[in-house]
C-alpha positions in Angstrom: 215.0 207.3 73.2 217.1 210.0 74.3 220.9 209.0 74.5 222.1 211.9 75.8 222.6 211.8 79.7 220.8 215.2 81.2 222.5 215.7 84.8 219.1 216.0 86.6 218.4 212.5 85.5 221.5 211.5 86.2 221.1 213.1 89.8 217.9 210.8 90.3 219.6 207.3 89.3 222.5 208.4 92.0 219.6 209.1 94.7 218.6 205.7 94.0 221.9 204.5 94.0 222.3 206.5 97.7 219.4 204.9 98.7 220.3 201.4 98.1 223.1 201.7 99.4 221.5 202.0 103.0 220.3 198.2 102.9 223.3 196.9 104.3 223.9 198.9 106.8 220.0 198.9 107.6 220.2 195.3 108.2 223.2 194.9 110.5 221.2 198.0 112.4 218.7 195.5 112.8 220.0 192.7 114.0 217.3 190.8 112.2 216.4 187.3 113.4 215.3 186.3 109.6 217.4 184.9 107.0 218.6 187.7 103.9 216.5 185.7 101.2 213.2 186.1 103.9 214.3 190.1 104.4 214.7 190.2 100.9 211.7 189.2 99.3 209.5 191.6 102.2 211.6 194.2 100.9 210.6 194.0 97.2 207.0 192.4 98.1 206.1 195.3 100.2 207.6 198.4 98.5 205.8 197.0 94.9 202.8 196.8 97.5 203.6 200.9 99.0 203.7 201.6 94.7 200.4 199.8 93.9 198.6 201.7 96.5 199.8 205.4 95.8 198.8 204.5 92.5 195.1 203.0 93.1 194.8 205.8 95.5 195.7 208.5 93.0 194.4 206.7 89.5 193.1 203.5 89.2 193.0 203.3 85.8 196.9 203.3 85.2 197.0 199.6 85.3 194.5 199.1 82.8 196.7 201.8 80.7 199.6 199.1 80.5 199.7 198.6 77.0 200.6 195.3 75.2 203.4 196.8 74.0 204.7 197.3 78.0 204.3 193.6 79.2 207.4 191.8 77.8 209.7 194.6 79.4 207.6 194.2 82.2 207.9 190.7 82.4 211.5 190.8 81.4 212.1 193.3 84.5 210.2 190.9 86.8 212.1 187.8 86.1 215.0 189.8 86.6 214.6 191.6 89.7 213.6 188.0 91.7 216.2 186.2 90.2 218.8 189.1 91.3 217.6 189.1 94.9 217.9 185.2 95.6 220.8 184.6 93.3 222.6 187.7 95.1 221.7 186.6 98.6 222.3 183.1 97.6 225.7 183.6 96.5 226.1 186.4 99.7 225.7 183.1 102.1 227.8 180.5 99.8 231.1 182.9 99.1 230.9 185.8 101.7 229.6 189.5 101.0 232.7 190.8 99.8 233.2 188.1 96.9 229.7 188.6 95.8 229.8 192.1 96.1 232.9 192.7 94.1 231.8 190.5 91.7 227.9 191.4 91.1 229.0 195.4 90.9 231.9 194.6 88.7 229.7 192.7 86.2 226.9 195.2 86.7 227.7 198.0 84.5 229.6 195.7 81.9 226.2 193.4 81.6 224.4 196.8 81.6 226.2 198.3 78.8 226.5 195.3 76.9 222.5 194.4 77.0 221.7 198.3 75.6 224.0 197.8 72.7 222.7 194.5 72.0 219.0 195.4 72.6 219.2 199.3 72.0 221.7 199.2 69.5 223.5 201.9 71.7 227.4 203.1 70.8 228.9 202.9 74.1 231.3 206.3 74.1 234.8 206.6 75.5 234.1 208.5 78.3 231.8 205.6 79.2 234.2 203.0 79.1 236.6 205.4 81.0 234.3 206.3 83.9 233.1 202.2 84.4 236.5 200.7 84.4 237.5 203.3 86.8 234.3 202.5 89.1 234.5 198.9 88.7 238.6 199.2 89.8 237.5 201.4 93.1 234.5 198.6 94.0 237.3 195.9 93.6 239.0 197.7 96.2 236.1 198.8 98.5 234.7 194.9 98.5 237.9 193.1 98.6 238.2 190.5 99.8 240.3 189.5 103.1 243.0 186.7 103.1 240.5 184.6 104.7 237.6 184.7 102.5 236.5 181.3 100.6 235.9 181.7 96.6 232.8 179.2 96.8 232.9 178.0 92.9 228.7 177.8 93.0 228.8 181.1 94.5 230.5 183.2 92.4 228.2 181.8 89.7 225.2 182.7 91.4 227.3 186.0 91.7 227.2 186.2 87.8 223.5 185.6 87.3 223.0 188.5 90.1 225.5 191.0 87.8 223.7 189.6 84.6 220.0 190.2 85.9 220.7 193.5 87.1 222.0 194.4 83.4 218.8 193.1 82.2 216.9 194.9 84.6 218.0 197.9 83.9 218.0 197.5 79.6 214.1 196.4 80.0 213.5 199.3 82.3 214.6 201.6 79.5 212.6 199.7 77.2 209.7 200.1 79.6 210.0 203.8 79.6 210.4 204.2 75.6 207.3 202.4 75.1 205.1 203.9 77.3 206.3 207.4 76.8 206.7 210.6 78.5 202.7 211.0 78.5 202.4 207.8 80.3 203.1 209.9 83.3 204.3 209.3 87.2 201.8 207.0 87.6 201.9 205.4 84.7 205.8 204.3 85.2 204.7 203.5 89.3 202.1 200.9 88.1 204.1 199.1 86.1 207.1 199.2 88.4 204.6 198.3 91.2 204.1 195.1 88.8 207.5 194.0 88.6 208.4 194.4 92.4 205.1 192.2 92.8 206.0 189.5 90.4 209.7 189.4 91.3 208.8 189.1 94.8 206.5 186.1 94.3 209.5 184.4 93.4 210.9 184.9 97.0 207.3 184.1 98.6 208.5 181.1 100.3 211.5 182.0 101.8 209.6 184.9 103.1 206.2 183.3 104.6 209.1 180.6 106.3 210.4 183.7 108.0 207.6 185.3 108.9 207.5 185.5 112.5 211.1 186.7 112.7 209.8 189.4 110.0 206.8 190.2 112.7 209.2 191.6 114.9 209.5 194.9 116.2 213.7 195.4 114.6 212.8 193.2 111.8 209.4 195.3 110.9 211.3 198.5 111.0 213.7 197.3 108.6 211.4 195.7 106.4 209.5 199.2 106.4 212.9 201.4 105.5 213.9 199.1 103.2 210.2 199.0 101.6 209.4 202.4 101.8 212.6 203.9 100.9 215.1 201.5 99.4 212.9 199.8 97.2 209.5 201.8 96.5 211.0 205.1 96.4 214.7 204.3 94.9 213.1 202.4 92.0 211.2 204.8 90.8 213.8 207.5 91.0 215.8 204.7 88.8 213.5 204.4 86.2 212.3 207.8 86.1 216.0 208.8 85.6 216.3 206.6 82.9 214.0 208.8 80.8 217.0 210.8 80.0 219.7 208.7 80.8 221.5 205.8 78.7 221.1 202.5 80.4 224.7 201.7 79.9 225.4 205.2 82.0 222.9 204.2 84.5 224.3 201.0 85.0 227.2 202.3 86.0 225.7 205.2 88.2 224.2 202.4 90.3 227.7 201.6 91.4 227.0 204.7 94.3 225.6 201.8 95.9 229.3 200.2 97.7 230.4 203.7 97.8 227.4 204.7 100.5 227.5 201.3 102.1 230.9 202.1 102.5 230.8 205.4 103.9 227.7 204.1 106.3 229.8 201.6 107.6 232.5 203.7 108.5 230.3 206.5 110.0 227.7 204.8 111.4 228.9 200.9 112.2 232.3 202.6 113.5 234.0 200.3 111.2 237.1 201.5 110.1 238.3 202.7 106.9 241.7 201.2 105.4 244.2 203.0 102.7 242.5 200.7 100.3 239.1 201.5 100.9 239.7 205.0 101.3 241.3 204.9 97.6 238.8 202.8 96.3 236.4 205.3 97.1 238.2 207.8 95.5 238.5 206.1 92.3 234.7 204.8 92.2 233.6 208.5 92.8 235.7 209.8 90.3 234.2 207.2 87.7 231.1 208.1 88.7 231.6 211.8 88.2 233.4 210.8 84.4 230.2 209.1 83.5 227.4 211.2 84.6 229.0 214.7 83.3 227.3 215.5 79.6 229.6 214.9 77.1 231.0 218.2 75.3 229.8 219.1 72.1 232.4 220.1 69.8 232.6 223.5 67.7 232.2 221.6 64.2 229.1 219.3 65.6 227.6 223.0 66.4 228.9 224.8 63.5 226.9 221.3 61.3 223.7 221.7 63.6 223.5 225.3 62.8 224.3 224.8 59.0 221.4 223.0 59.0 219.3 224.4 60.8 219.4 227.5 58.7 219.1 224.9 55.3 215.8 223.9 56.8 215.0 227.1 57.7 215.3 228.3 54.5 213.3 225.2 52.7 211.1 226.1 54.2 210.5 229.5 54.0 211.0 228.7 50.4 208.1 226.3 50.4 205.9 228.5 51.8 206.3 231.2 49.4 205.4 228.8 46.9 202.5 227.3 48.4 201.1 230.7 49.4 201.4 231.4 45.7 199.3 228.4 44.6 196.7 229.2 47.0 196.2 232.9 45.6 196.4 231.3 41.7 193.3 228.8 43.1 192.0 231.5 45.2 191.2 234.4 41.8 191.7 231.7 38.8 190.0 228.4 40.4 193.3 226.4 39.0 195.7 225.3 41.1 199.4 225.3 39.7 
């Protein structure tokens, strides 16, 4: 696997950042009559169902390509992503959205980073650790909470599974993409993430068929087709295809463009308004994210070492030649071979 971070990958795990960070906002739009576990679980069961199609459509056989090798990440990635979504709207309803949200994207790129290096065996670099705790410090400030809110103790465990999952979520994605290669294709990579939006919704499937006739209505089937379409089906695989390129630990912490566009949404388009605090945890969470995805430098020794020896093997190899070219003219006029 690739550890360095290559900014157009880095680019697409942002856009998928960007676009999950229009499901908040999407859903006070809305107005929607059904509960956020119900919205929730249509959102994942629908955009794995938007993926699945596209990928029938375009080639069928790219299920039956999964490999054995791609099912425990695959499975590992399902568990995950249902137990996120009703631990993180569980713990939403228990302690309040700021509380959960300042805790489940503080944890997130910490779990994230931790799982690789566990897993992956990754060195987590300076600039990393640099660029997260700044990110996490500007997401404490965007979703602090107010002297009113209510620490719910069961709540900001649930808060903690939610952080942990997404870690794990994001570690098996990697995995995933390792495994089945870069020849595995688009299609590839949509069938299996078609299979773990699928399985992870199944684990919401009763809170959403409770809610279905709120979800049947005009605002809530609008919502449930952005958040589908866009938000789920077409952000996760810009997330995993990113992570082709991109550390998991990095992309972890990329993720956290999620409360910074909420953020900005909420203040541009909810008319809410935006204090010294958010303003400055802004600042500071799009700084991190700018330390984190920028390639790290290569310095003028590691170059001067590469080239060194390149030119060794260059020249071992020109010196091999020579000498197999020489045995094959000895066989070639003598019949021996020396």
């Amino acid at each position: 696997m690739d550890r360095r971070n290559n900014p157009s990958a880095a680019l697409l795990v942002l856009a998928a950042g960007v676009l999950w960070g229009t499901v908040g906002p999407a859903q006070v739009l809305a107005g929607s009559a059904a509960s956020p576990v119900a919205v929730g679980g249509a959102r994942i069961l629908s955009g794995g169902v938007v993926l699945a199609a596209l990928v029938l459509a375009v080639d069928p056989r790219a299920f039956r390509a999964l490999s054995r090798r791609t099912w425990p990440p695959v499975a590992a990635a399902s568990a995950a992503t249902g137990i996120f979504q009703a631990s993180f709207f569980s713990a939403v309803g228990r302690t309040g959205a700021a509380v959960a949200t300042a805790v489940v994207f503080g944890l997130a790129p910490v779990s994230t980073g931790l799982c690789e290096r566990l897993v992956l065996r990754t060195r987590l670099s300076g600039r990393w650790w640099a660029g997260t705790a700044c990110a996490i410090g500007g997401v404490a400030l965007l979703a602090a909470p107010g002297p009113d809110a209510r620490a719910d103790l069961l709540g900001v465990a649930l808060s903690l599974v939610a952080g942990t999952c997404f870690g794990v979520y994001t570690v098996a994605a990697k995995v995933l993409t390792g495994r089945s290669g870069p020849g595995a294709g688009a299609t590839g990579m949509a069938a299996a993430v078609s299979v773990t939006l699928l399985a992870g919704g199944s684990v919401l499937l009763p809170w959403t068929l409770a809610d279905l006739p709120a979800l049947a209505a005009p605002r809530s089937a609008g919502l449930v087709a952005w958040l589908g379409i866009a938000a789920t089906a077409a952000a996760y695989m810009s997330f995993v295809t990113g992570l082709h390129r991109v550390s998991a630990a990095t992309a972890g912490t990329l993720s956290l463009a999620e409360p910074l566009v909420a953020a900005v949404l909420a203040v541009a388009v909810l008319g809410e308004r935006m204090s010294g605090r958010v303003a400055a945890g802004a600042v500071l969470l799009l700084g991190g994210l700018v330390v984190v995805s920028l390639p790290a430098r290569t310095s003028r020794t590691s170059r001067a070492r590469r080239a060194r020896r390149g030119r060794e093997t260059s020249e071992a190899a020109r010196y091999d030649g020579a000498y197999a070219t020489g045995a094959v003219k000895v066989e070639t006029t003598t019949g021996e071979r020396n």
